[in-house]
C-alpha positions, 0 to 999 in steps of 0.5 A, spaced: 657 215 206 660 221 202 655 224 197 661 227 193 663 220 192 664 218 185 659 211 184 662 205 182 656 203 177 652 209 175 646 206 170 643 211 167 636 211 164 638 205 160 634 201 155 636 193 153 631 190 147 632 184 144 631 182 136 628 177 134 625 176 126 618 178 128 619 184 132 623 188 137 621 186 145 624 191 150 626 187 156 628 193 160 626 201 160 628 207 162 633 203 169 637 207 173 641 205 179 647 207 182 652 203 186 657 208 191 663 204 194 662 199 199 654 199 198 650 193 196 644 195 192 638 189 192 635 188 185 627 185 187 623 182 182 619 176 178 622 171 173 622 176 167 622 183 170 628 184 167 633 183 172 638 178 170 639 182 163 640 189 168 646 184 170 648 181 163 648 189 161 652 191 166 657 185 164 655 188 156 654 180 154 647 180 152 648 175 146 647 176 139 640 178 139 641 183 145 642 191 144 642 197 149 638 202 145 638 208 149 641 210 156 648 209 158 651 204 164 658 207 166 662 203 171 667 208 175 665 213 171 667 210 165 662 208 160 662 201 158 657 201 152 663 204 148 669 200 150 673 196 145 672 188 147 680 188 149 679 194 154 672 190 157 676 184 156 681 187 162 674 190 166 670 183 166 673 179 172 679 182 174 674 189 176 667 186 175 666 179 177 659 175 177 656 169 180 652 166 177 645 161 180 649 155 178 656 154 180 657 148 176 655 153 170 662 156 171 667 150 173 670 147 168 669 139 171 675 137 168 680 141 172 683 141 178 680 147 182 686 149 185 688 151 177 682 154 176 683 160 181 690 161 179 688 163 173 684 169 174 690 172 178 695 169 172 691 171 166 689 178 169 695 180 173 700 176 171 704 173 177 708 167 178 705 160 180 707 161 187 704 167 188 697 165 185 697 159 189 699 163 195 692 167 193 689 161 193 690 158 199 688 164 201 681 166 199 679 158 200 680 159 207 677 166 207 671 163 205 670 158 209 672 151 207 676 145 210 681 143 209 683 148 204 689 145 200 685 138 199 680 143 197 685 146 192 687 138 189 679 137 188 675 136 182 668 140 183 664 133 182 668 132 188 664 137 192 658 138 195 653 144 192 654 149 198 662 148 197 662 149 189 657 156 190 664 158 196 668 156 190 666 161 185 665 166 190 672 165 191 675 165 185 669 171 183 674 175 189 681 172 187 683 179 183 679 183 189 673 187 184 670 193 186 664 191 183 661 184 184 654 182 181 651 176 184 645 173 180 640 169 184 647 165 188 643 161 193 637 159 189 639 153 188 641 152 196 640 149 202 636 154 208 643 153 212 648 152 208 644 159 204 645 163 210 652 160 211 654 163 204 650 169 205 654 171 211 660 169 208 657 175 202 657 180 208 664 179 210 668 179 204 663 185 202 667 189 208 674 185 208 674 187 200 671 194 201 667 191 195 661 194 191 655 189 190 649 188 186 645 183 188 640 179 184 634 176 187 626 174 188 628 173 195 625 179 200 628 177 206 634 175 203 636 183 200 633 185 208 639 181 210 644 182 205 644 189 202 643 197 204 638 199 198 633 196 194 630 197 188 624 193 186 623 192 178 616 190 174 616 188 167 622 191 165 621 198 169 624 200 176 617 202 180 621 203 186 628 204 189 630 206 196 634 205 202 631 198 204 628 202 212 624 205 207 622 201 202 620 195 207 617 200 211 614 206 207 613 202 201 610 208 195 608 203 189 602 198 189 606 193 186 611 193 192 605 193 197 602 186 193 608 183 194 609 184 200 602 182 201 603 175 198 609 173 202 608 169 209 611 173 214 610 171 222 603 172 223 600 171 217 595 164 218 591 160 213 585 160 216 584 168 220 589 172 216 591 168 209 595 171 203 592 176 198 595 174 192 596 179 186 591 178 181 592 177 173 598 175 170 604 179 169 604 181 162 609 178 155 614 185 154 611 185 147 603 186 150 605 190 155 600 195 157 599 203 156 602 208 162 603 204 167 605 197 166 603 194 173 595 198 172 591 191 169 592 188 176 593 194 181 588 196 186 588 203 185 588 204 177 585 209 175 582 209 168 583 216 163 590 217 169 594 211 170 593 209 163 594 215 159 602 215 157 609 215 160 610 214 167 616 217 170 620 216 177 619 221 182 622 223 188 618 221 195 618 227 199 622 226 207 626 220 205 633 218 203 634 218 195 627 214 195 623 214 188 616 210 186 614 210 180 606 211 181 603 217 179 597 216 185 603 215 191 601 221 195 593 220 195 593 213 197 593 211 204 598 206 204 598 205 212 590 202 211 590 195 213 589 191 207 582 188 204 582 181 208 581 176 203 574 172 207 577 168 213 577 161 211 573 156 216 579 150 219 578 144 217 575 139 221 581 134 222 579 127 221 581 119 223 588 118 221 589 115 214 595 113 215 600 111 220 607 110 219 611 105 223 618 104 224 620 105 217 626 104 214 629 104 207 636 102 207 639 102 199 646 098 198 651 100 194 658 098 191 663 101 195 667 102 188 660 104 185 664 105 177 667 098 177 663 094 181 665 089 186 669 091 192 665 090 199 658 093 199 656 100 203 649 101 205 646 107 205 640 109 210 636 113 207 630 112 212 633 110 220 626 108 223 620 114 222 614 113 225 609 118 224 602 118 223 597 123 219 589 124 218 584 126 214 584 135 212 591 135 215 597 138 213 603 135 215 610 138 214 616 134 214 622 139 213 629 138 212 636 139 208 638 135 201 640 129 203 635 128 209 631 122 206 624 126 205 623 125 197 626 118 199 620 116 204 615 120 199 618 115 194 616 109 199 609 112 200 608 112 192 610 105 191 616 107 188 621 104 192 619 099 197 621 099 204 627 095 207 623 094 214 617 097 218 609 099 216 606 104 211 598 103 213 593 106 209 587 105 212 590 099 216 592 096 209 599 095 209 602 098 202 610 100 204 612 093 201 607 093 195 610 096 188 606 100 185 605 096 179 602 092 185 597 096 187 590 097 186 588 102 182 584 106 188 590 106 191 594 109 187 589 114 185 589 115 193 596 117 194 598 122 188 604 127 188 605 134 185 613 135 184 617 141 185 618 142 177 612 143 173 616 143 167 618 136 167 613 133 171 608 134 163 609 131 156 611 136 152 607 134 145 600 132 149 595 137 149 593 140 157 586 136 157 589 131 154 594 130 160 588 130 165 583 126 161 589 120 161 590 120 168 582 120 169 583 113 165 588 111 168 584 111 175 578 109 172 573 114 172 569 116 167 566 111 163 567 114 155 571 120 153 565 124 154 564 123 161 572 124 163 571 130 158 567 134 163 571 131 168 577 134 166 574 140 165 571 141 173 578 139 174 580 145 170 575 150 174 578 147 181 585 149 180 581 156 177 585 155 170 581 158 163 577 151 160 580 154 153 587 151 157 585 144 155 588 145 148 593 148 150 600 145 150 605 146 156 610 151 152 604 155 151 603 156 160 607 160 165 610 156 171 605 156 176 599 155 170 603 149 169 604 147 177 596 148 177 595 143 171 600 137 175 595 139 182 589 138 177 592 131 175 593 129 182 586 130 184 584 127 178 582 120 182 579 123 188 587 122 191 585 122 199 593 124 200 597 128 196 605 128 197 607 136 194 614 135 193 617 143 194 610 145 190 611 152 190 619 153 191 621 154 183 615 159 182 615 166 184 612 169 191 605 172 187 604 166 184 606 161 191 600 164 194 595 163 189 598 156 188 598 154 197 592 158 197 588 153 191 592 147 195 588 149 201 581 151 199 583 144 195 583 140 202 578 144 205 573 142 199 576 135 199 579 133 206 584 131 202 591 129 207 597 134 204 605 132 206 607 137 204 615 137 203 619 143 204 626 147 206 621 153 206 619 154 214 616 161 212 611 158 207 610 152 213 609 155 218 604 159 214 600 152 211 602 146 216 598 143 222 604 139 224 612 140 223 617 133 222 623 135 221 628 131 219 635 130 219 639 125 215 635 120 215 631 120 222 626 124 226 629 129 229 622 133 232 615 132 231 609 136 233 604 143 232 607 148 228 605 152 234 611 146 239 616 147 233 616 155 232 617 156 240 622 154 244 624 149 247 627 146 239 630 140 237 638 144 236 637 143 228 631 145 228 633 151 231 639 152 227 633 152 221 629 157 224 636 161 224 637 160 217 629 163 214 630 169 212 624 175 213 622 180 209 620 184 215 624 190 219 621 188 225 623 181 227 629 180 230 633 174 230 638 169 233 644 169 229 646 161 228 651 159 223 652 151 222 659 150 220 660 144 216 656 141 211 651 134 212 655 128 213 654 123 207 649 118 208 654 112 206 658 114 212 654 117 218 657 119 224 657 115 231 651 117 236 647 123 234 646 124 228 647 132 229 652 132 233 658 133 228 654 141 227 651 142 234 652 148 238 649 145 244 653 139 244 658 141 250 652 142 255 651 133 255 656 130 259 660 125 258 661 125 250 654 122 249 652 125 243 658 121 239 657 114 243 648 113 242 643 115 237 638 119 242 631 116 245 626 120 242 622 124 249 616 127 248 616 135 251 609 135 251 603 132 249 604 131 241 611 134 242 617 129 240 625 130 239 630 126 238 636 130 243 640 128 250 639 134 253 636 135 259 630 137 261 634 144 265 638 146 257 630 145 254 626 150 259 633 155 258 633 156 250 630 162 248 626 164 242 630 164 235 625 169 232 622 175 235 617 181 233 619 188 236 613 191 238 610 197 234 
């Protein structure tokens, strides 16, 4: 790239605070960054480091109670701060598009979305209709999606999520931008329908010749998608470079920690477990002396670290690379790191429960809105059979719609079962409601939810919480008693004792998924369901909170299900893998039999999609087409076979004319698939670490 270019985007030393009635709170400080033509650069940080508002800067829409107090951000040279609203009018969206976490946030519901894309080029470029719809058609087929112009006559309800996201990047490409923000655009996404998007990114990228800035707390999703990074803590750059640099010569204590507490292949629960980054990250009005990351850094050194401003500094031999670090030529950064103690591995028990061909079917009014009309079933679960034991993880992965929050629902009482058994120490309970079962029962299986903001009452204390559902299970005979309970949970789940009379509001995301944990083993729970536990928390956070989880199992030899789509963190957790796909149990083994081959194609498709925040590992590259099939109208034989890339090796069109017999490759090892014995011995690995 040609350093004599001019930068599309130029952010120069720029300070954003916001105004409240009490104070003033600085939100970002002294950030700069560049953006060179055709470049993406990854914006890498935790929940409230200031990336989304770096973002709304650039868009210059921070709101009434946001200001840009010092710096500059200029865009094609031009300075945004000081353009009149109609020149930014002319700017955004036709030069500068964003995408945003939620496609449905930018959809309007009542409009066809063929009409929606021909405004941008109709408002902003003024051309005919025909025209319009042309470029339509055009970008609609550009990103993927079947059967374009139906696409174009549909509403978005009629969409799936991964369609929507495709939509709103159509349309953010439909005036051709030179620069495209994209914040956090797969968060709310499936791993494959993900990786499909994020490929699609890349080559709109190069088609277009665009400029991108991309808004993540994904690692492995920047390594795979950008060509510089630039890490923020509480407001501040701390580190920028090209990412062979910083993923591999990281010169900041606070890139070091993430890194560390993140499961890259490798790393294992009992030998080699997570470190998680000490402390919590600090509120922008208490924000620390010097350097803002000092409180929770490894090598703070008092009278030093803490004695004033701390600006960026160049890193010598490396390409525009910069940390923010005082100390970053005195430390050893290729020390391996301080272990966290080994972990003993739990001893695995008898089997606690035993599933037997499991189903739950729902029935559904084929005209849901009116009633009437035929019925449709719905098979949410199509004969599972698993069983799981005493200090087990167990995962069961799979994509939206895959049917593991509706086993989980049966399991809990929730919902019951169409047909077939759940046994919980050889009692049958898949048929028992939960407002029929005994109290110990359901104290014996609990769940932790995947958001921990809706799962506490706003308006009861934290101990108050823990303390009713101590009552509810029947331990402790007066408050008294249920009161030092409370407060032993509050030391299990490692949270202060002073946090029993704090509301929820006043609790981060992870203290607030530590209390749901302390409630879920309120009663002794022998199985915990975690629900996606740790997927709406930051990745610092996620290893304290799977690291409370499985010293919590040690200690209690509590059974843990643990449903996920992240097989990063399940490869890192689990002692078992179940993969599911709409509704059946593709694969089922050790997680040592599902990480190697021979697969199950969806599970090796999965694989595919995980993105890995490490330079070193290679991967196969496998793109589902299609989205998942509707559970109301499955299709014939193999579930699998409408987006399976080995389809053609089975002879006879087999895989569209029977549901495959469940074989087992090894002792422990199951998979639903009409391949032959030669297909699964030449399948080779999905991922691969060069060596050092």
């Amino acid at each position: 790239m040609n350093d004599e270019a001019q930068p599309i985007l130029e952010i120069d030393k720029l300070s954003i605070s916001f105004f409240t009635r009490l104070r003033e709170i600085p939100a970002v400080m002294d950030f700069s960054a560049k953006v060179m033509p055709g470049e993406a650069l990854g914006l890498v940080g935790e929940s409230g480091c200031g990336k989304s508002t770096v973002a709304l800067g650039v868009m210059q829409d921070l709101g009434v109670n946001g200001r840009i107090v010092g710096g500059s951000i200029k865009f094609k040279g031009r300075e945004l701060n000081k353009m009149s609203p109609e020149e930014l009018r002319e700017i955004r969206g036709s030069q500068i598009a964003m995408i945003y976490q939620e496609p449905m946030a930018s959809l309007n519901p009542a409009m066809k979305i063929g009409k929606q894309l021909m405004e941008v080029p109709m408002i902003h470029e003024r051309v005919s209709e025909k025209e319009a719809y042309a470029r339509a058609l055009e970008v609609v087929t550009d990103v993927k999606l079947p059967d374009p112009k139906r696409m174009l006559n549909s509403y978005p309800h009629q969409l799936s999520g991964g369609q929507q996201q495709r939509i709103v990047i159509a349309m953010a490409l439909m005036s051709k931008p030179s620069l495209l923000i994209l914040d956090e655009p797969t968060t709310a996404l499936d791993v494959t329908v993900e990786a499909a998007v994020v490929e699609l990114v890349k080559d709109l990228g190069k088609k277009y010749g665009t400029s991108m800035l991309f808004i993540s707390h994904n690692l492995g999703l920047v390594l795979e998608t950008c060509d510089r990074i630039c890490v923020m803590y509480s407001g501040e750059a701390v580190e920028r470079g090209s990412i062979e640099d910083v993923f591999d010569e990281m010169q900041h204590p606070y890139t070091q920690a993430l890194f560390r507490s993140i499961p890259l292949p490798g790393a294992d629960k009992n030998a080699r477990p997570l470190i998680a980054i000490p402390g919590n990250f600090p509120l922008p009005h208490e924000r620390p002396e010097g350097c803002n990351f000092g409180p929770r850094c490894d090598y703070f050194e008092a009278g030093r670290c803490d004695a004033g401003f701390i600006p960026m500094e160049a890193v010598p031999g490396n390409d525009r690379h910069q940390t923010r670090c005082l100390k970053f030529k005195e430390i050893d950064w290729a020390a391996p790191p301080v272990v966290a103690a080994k972990k003993a591995k739990g001893e695995i028990g008898p089997v606690v429960l035993k599933i037997d061909n499991l189903k739950k079917y729902y029935e559904v009014a084929a005209n849901a809105l009116f009633g009437g009309g035929d019925t449709k079933v719905v098979k949410a679960n199509e004969t599972l059979s698993f069983e799981a034991r005493e200090s087990e993880t167990l995962a069961i992965v799979g994509e939206s719609g895959c049917g593991k929050s509706t086993f989980a629902k049966v399991l809990m009482g929730l919902e019951t079962a169409t047909s077939g058994q759940i046994l919980l120490d050889n009692q049958s309970i898949g048929s028992v409601a939960i407002e029929k079962r005994t109290t110990k029962n359901v104290a014996d299986i609990q769940m932790v939810f995947q958001n921990p903001f809706d799962t506490l009452n706003p308006s009861m204390t934290v101990g108050r919480q823990i303390m009713r559902a101590l009552e509810i299970f029947g331990v402790g005979n007066n408050d008294t008693e249920r009161r030092a309970r409370m407060l032993d949970l509050l030391d299990l789940v490692k949270l202060p004792r002073a946090f029993a009379d704090r509301m929820p509001r006043q609790l981060s995301g992870g203290q607030k998924q530590r209390v749901g944990i302390a409630r879920a083993f309120a009663g002794d729970a022998r199985i915990v369901v975690a629900d996606e536990p740790v997927s709406a928390l930051d990745v610092s956070v996620q290893a304290a909170v799977t690291d409370l989880l499985m010293e919590i199992q040690r200690e209690h030899k509590t059974t843990l299900l643990f449903i996920s789509h992240d097989l990063s963190i399940v490869r890192y957790l689990s002692d078992r893998v179940m993969v599911m796909y709409l509704g059946h149990v593709v694969e089922l083994g050790t997680t040592d039999q599902v990480f190697s081959p021979p697969y199950h194609p969806y599970t090796e498709a999965l694989l595919s999609a995980v993105p890995i925040a490490d330079t070193k590992v290679k991967k196969k590259h496998i793109v589902l087409e299609g989205d998942i099939p509707s559970a109301m109208n499955p299709p014939s034989g193999c579930p699998f076979q409408t987006r399976c890339g080995w389809k053609s090796k089975v002879p006879g069109g087999l895989c569209e004319k029977e549901v495959p017999p469940v074989r087992f490759l090894a002792e422990g090892h199951q998979v639903k698939c009409h391949l032959s014995d030669d297909d699964f011995a030449d399948m080779e690995p999905v991922i691969q670490i060069a060596a050092e």
